[in-house]
C-alpha positions in Angstrom: -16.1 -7.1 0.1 -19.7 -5.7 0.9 -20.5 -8.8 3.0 -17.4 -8.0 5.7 -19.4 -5.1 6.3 -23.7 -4.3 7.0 -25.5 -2.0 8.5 -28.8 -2.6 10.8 -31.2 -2.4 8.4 -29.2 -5.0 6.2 -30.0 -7.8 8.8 -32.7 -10.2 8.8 -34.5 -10.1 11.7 -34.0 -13.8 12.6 -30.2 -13.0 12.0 -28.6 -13.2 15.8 -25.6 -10.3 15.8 -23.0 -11.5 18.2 -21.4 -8.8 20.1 -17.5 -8.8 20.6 -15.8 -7.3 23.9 -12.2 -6.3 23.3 -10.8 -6.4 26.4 -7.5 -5.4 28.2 -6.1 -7.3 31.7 -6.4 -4.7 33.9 -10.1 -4.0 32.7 -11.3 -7.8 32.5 -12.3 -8.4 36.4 -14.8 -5.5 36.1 -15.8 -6.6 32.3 -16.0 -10.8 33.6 -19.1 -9.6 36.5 -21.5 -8.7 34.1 -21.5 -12.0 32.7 -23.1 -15.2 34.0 -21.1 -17.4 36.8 -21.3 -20.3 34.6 -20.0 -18.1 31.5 -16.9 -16.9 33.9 -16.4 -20.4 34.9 -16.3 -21.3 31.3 -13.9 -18.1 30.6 -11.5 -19.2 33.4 -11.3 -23.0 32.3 -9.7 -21.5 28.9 -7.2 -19.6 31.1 -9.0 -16.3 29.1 -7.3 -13.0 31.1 -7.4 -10.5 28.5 -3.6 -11.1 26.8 -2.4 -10.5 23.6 -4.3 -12.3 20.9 -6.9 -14.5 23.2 -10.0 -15.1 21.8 -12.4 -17.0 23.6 -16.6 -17.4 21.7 -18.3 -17.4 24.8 -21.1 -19.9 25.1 -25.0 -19.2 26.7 -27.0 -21.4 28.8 -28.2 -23.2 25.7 -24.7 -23.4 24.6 -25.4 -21.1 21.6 -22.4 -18.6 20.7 -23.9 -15.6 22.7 -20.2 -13.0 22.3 -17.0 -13.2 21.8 -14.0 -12.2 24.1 -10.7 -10.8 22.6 -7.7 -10.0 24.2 -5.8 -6.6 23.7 -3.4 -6.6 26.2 -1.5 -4.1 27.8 -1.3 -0.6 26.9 1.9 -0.8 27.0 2.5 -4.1 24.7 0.0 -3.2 22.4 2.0 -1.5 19.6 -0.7 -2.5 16.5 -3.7 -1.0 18.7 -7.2 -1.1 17.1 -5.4 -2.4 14.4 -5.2 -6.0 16.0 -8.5 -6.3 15.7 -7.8 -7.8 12.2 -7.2 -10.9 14.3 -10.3 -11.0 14.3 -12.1 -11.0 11.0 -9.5 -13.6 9.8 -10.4 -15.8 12.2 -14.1 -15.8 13.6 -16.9 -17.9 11.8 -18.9 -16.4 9.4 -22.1 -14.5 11.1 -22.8 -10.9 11.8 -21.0 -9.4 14.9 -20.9 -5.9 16.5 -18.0 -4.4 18.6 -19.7 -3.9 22.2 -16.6 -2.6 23.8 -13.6 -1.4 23.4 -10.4 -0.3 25.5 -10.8 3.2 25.6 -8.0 4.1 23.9 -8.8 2.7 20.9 -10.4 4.3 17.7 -13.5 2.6 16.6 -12.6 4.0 13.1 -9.5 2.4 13.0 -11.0 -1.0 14.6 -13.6 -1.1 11.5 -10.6 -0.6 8.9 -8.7 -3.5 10.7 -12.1 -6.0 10.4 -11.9 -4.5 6.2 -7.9 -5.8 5.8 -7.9 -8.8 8.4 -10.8 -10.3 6.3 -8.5 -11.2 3.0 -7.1 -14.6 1.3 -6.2 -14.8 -2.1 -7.9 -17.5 -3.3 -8.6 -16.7 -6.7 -6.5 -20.0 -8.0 -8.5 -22.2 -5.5 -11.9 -23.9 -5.6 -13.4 -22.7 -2.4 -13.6 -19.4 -1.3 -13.4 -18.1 2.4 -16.7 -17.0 3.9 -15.9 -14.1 6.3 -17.9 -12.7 9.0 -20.2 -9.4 8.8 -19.3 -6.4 10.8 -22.6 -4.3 11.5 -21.6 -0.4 11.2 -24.9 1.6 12.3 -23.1 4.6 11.2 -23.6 4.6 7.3 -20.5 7.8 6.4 -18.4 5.5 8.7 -19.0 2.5 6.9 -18.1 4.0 3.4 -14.9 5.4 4.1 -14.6 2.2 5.9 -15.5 -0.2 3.3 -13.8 2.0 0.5 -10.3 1.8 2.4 -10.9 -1.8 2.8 -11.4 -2.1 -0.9 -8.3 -0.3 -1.6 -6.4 -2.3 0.2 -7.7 -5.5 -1.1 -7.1 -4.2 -4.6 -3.3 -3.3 -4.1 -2.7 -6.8 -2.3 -4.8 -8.7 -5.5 -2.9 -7.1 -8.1 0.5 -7.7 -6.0 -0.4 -11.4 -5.3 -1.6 -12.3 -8.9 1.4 -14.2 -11.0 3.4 -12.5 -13.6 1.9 -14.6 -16.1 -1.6 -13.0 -15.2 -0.4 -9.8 -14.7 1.8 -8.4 -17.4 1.6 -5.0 -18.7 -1.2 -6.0 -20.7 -3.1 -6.8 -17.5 -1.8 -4.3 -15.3 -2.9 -1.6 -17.8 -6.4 -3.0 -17.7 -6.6 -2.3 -13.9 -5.1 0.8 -14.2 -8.4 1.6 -17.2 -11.0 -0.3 -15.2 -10.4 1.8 -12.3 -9.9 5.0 -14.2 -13.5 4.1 -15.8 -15.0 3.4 -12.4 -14.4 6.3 -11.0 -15.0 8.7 -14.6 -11.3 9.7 -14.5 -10.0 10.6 -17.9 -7.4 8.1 -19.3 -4.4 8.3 -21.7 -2.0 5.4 -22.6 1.0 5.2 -24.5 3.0 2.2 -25.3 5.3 0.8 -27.4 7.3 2.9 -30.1 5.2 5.5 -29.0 6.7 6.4 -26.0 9.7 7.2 -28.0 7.7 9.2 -30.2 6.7 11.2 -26.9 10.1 11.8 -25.6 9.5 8.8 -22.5 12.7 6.6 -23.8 14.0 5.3 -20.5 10.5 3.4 -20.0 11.1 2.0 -23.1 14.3 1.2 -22.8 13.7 -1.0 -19.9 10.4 -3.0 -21.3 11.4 -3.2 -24.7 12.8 -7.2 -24.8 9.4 -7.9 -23.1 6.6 -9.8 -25.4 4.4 -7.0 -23.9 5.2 -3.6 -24.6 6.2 -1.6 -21.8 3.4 1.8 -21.7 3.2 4.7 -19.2 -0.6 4.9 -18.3 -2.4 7.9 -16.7 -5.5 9.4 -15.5 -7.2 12.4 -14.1 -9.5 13.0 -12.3 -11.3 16.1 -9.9 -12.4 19.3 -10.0 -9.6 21.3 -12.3 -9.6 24.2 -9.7 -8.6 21.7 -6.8 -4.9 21.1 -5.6 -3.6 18.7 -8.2 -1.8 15.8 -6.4 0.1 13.2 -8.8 0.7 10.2 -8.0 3.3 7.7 -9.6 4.1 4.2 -9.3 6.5 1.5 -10.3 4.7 -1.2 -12.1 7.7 -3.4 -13.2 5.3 -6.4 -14.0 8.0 -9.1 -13.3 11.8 -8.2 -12.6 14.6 -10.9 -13.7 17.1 -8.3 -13.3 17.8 -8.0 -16.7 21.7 -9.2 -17.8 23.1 -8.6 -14.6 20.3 -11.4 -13.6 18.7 -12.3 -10.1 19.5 -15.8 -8.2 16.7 -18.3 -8.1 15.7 -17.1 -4.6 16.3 -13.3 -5.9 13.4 -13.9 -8.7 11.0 -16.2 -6.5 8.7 -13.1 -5.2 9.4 -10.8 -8.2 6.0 -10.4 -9.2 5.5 -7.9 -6.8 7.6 -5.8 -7.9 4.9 -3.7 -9.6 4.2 -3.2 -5.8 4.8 0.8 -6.4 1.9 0.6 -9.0 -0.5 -1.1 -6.9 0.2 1.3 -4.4 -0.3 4.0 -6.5 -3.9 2.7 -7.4 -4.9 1.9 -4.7 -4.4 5.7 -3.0 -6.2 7.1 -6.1 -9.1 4.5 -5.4 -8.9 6.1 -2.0 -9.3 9.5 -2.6 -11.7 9.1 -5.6 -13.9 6.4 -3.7 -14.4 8.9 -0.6 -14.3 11.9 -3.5 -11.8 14.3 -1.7 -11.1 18.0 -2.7 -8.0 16.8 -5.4 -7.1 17.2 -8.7 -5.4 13.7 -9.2 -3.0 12.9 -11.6 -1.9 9.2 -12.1 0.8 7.7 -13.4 2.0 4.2 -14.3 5.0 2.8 -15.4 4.6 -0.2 -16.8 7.2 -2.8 -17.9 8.5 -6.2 -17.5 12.4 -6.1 -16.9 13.0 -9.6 -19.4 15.7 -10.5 -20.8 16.0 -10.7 -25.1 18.4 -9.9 -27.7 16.6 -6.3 -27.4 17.5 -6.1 -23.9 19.6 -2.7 -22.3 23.1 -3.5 -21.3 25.1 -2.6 -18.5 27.3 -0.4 -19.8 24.5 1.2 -22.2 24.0 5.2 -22.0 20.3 6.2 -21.8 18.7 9.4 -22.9 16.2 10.3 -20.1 13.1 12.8 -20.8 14.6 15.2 -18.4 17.4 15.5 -21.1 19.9 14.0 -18.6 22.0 11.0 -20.1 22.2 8.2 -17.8 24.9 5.3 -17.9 23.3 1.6 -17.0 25.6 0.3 -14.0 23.4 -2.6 -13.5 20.2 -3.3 -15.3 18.9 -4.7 -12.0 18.2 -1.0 -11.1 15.2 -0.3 -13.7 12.8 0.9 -11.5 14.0 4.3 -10.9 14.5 4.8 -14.8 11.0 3.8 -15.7 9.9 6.4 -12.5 12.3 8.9 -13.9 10.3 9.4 -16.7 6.8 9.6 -15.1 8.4 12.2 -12.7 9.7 14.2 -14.9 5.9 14.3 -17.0 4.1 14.5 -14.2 6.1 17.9 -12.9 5.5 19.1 -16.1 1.7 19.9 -15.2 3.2 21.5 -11.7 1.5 19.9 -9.2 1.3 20.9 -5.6 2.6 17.6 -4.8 4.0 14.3 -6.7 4.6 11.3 -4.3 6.0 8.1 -6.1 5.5 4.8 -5.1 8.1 1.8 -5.6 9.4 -1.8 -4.3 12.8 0.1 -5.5 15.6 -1.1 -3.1 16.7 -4.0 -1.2 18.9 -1.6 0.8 15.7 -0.3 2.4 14.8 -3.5 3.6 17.7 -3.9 5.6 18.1 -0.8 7.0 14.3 -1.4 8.4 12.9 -4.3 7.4 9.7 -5.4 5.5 7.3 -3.6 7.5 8.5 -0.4 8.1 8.8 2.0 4.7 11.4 4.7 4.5 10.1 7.7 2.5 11.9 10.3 1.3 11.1 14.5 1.2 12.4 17.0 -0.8 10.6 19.8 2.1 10.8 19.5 5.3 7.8 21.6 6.1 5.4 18.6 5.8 7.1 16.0 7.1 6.0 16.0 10.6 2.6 16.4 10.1 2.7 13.4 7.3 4.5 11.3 10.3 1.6 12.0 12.8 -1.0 10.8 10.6 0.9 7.6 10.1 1.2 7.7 13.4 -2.4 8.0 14.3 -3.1 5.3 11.8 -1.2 2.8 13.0 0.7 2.7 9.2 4.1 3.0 10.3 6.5 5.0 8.2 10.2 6.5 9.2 11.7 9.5 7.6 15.3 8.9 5.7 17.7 11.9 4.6 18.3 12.7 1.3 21.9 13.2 2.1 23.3 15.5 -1.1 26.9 14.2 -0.2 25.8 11.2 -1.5 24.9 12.2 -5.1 28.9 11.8 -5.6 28.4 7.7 -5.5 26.1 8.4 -8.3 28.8 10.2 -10.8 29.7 8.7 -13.8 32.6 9.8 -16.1 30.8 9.1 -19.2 27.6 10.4 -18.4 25.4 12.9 -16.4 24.7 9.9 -14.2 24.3 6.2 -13.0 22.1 4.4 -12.5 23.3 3.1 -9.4 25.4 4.1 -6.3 27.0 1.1 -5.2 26.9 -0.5 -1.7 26.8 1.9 0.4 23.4 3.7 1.4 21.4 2.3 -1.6 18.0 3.7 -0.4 19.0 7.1 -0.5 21.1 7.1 -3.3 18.7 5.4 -5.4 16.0 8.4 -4.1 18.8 11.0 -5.0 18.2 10.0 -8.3 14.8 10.3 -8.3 15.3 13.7 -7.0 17.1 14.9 -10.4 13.7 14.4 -12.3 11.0 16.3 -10.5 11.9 19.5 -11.6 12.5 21.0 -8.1 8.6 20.2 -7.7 7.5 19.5 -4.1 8.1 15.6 -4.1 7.7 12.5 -1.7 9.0 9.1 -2.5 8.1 6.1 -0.8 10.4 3.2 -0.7 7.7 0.1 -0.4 8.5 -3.7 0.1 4.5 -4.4 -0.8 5.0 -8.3 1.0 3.7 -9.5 4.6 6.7 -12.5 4.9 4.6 -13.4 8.0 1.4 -12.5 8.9 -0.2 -10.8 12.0 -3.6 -9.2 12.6 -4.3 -7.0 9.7 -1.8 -8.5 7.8 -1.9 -12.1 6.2 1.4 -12.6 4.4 1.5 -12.0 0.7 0.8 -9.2 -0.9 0.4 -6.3 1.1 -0.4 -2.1 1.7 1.9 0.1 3.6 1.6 4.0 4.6 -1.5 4.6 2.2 -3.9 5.1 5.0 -1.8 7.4 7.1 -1.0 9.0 3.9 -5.3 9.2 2.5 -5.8 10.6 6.0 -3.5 13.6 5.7 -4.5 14.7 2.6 -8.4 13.7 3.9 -7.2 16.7 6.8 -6.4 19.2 3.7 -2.2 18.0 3.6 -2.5 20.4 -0.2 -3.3 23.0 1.4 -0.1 23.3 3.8 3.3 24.8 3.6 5.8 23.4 0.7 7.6 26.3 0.5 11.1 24.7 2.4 
């Protein structure tokens, strides 16, 4: 990661720094006359205007890559902004380059994040790795906020893309440690029988036909007397659905469905890396949803550590049960805010696709202000209701609960019941797909971030510190 990014003083002096002209339509006839008539000549040969996605390496009189042209387009089309310029890290050979210009309504911050998370392939199972090319930042603060959200991102899209069989919850634990340690955060694990022992049964009951014990992993870390933030993810290692099993195509991609998890790291790596006013609480489920003659049933009535009972309509909705849980300890230590993290639903990928998260409030108060940072950040997210009518779909005769609503409205009813376990505590949950099924700049498809960085920004801007009263 460290060579995406240099400062001045990190360049040779026979290193040649390339500068890069982003460039809009409208704005290329003025930008086109300071260069040479041969290098316009050369620029109009390749039909370069200034659209979408163009990228032209713009040649000198002794033919030697002197800059390189890339096309915004127009305001108006350009809905990823500074973020396109992930288009091009991926793509540009490996060198050091500067931005020279930029269309004037685009954030240079944001432009130096895009470089951090368009330069990625995950390539740890291949022989040959990708050199990318070197971004010089002159302006040091920038480029460690810059390269630490870059890392972040990198992280939460390594541990997403790694196979199951590399990333049990063995392995996933080991992150979780490693980056605690890293960062001197103060860690505590408990796995196994234990988690019975400490009243955390619907974690177990999910993980417990797994080879690997299922565990709930935490740490802290921060300044006691700060706002304590906790943050809690899903880190289902592999899902097969359990009895009620997944199709073939169902299963393919399930290794990302400790997506939540990986998100939840990677926003703690955030906010410890840049060392932000918090007290941080983090919490991982861990588990592998397998399938063994010590597998839950449908049909099976769970004791939750909330004391609510909760009757297993289809074992293919485990997530929630093993964030349950975690929500309910991490509202134990009342924190100003818990937001939970979780590939949970299929329902919210069809109401909005694979891009676009829903989350989920239980106040209003913050939710605009969360929505203008994502906003600003170019890290889409879109409000969704938690519509109380809907807890009825969740009634069970048998039982305080299901675990599942049915057809309708799955997203919501599946954060209704989420709701039930954080104590009335200030609460946000974020419903994440954590894959790219196509890629575009910024975004190479696999395992991918979504809404951390609007999210790191807000509480960067003091989000604690604001109104969670309704």
């Amino acid at each position: 990661m460290s060579a995406i990014f240099a400062t001045q003083d990190d360049v040779t002096a026979s290193a040649v720094v390339k500068d890069i002209h982003v460039v809009r339509p409208e704005s290329w006839p003025e930008l086109k006359l300071g260069f040479s008539a041969a290098q316009q000549a050369f620029a109009e040969a390749r039909q370069f205007t200034g659209e979408s996605g163009q990228k032209l390496q713009l040649p000198n009189s002794k033919g030697e890559i002197e800059c390189v042209l890339y096309g915004a387009g127009s305001v108006e089309t350009d809905v990823l902004g500074p973020m396109r310029a992930g288009g091009l890290s991926s793509g540009l050979p490996a060198g050091y380059y500067k931005y020279a210009s930029l269309p004037r309504d685009w954030n240079i911050n944001l432009a130096d994040v895009a470089w951090g998370v368009g330069a990625y392939k995950f390539e740890t199972y291949l022989p040959s790795k990708t050199e990318f090319p070197t971004l010089v930042i002159h302006d040091t603060d920038r480029l460690i906020e810059t390269r630490a959200l870059s890392e972040a991102t990198h992280l939460c899209r390594d541990l997403i893309n790694t196979p199951a069989g590399d990333m049990g919850p063995v392995a996933l634990h080991q992150e979780a440690a490693d980056l605690a340690s890293e960062y001197g955060a103060d860690l505590t694990v408990t796995m196994g029988e234990d988690l019975l022992k400490e009243n955390l049964p619907m974690i177990h009951a999910v993980g417990r036909a797994a080879h690997e014990a299922p565990r709930l992993v935490e740490f802290e870390w921060g300044d006691k007397d700060y706002p304590r933030l906790a943050l809690i993810g899903k880190g289902i290692t592999f899902d097969t659905g359990g009895l009620n099993i997944k199709s073939a195509s169902g299963a393919r991609i399930m290794k990302k469905d400790m997506g939540g998890a990986a998100h939840a790291l990677a926003l703690a790596k955030m906010i410890m890396a840049n060392n932000l006013p918090i007290r941080l609480h983090c919490l991982v489920s861990i588990a592998e949803n397998a399938i063994s003659a010590g597998a839950y049933r449908p049909g099976d009535i769970l004791t939750s550590r909330e004391g609510l009972t909760v009757e297993i309509d289809n074992t293919d909705a485990e997530g929630r049960l093993v964030l349950g849980d975690a929500l309910t300890k991490a509202a134990e230590s009342e924190p100003v805010l818990m937001m939970d993290f979780a590939t949970l639903t299929g329902a919210a990928r069809v109401a909005l696709g694979p891009t676009l998260p829903p989350f989920f409030s239980n106040r209003e108060a913050p939710v605009t202000d969360v929505l203008a940072h994502s906003k600003q950040q170019y890290d889409p997210i879109w409000h969704m209701p938690l519509w109380q009518p809907y807890n009825s779909m969740l009634s069970s005769p048998i039982a305080d609960m299901k675990n599942s609503g049915g057809g309708f409205a799955g997203a919501v009813t599946a954060a209704l019941f989420l709701e039930r376990f954080v104590k009335g505590r200030p609460w946000m949950h974020f419903d994440v797909y954590g894959w790219c099924p196509t890629s575009y700049p910024g975004h190479p498809k696999g395992g991918d971030m979504f809404a951390l960085r609007g999210l790191y920004h807000w509480l960067k801007a003091g989000g604690l510190n604001g109104d969670f009263s309704s």
